[in-house]
C-alpha positions in Angstrom: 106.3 18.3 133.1 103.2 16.8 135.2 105.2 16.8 138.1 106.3 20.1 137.7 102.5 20.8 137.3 101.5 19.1 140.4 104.1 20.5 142.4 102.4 24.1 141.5 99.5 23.2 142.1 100.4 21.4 145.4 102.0 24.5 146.3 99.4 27.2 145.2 96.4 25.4 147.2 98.3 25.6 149.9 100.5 28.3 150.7 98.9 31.3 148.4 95.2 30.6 148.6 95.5 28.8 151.8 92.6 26.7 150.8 94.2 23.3 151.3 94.3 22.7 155.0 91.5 25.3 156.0 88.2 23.6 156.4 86.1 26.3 155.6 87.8 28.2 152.5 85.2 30.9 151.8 82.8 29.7 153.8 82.4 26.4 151.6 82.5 23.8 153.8 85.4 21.6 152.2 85.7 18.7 154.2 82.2 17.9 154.1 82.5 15.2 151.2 85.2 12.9 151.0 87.4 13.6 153.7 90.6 11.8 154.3 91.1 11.6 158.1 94.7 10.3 157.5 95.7 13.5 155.3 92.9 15.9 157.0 91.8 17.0 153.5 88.9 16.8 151.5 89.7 14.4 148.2 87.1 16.2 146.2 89.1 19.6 147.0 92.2 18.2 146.0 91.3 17.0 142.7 89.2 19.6 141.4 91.5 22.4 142.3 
């Protein structure tokens, strides 16, 4: 069941709100805290999403 629940999350952050992988979601400036240069994300994004 988590990974059924990560795997929806995975996949809503990504593909329907696009918010992932685009550094600046709504103007918010994700990757300005805790970015991962290896995964090109933000950390803090990723968990609290």
């Amino acid at each position: 069941m988590v990974l059924l629940g990560l795997t929806y999350a995975i996949i809503e952050e990504a593909f329907v709100t696009q918010s992932l992988f685009n550094p600046n979601y709504l103007g918010l400036r994700l990757l300005d805290y805790g970015y991962i240069d290896s995964l090109g994300i933000s950390i803090w994004w990723t968990l609290l999403s």
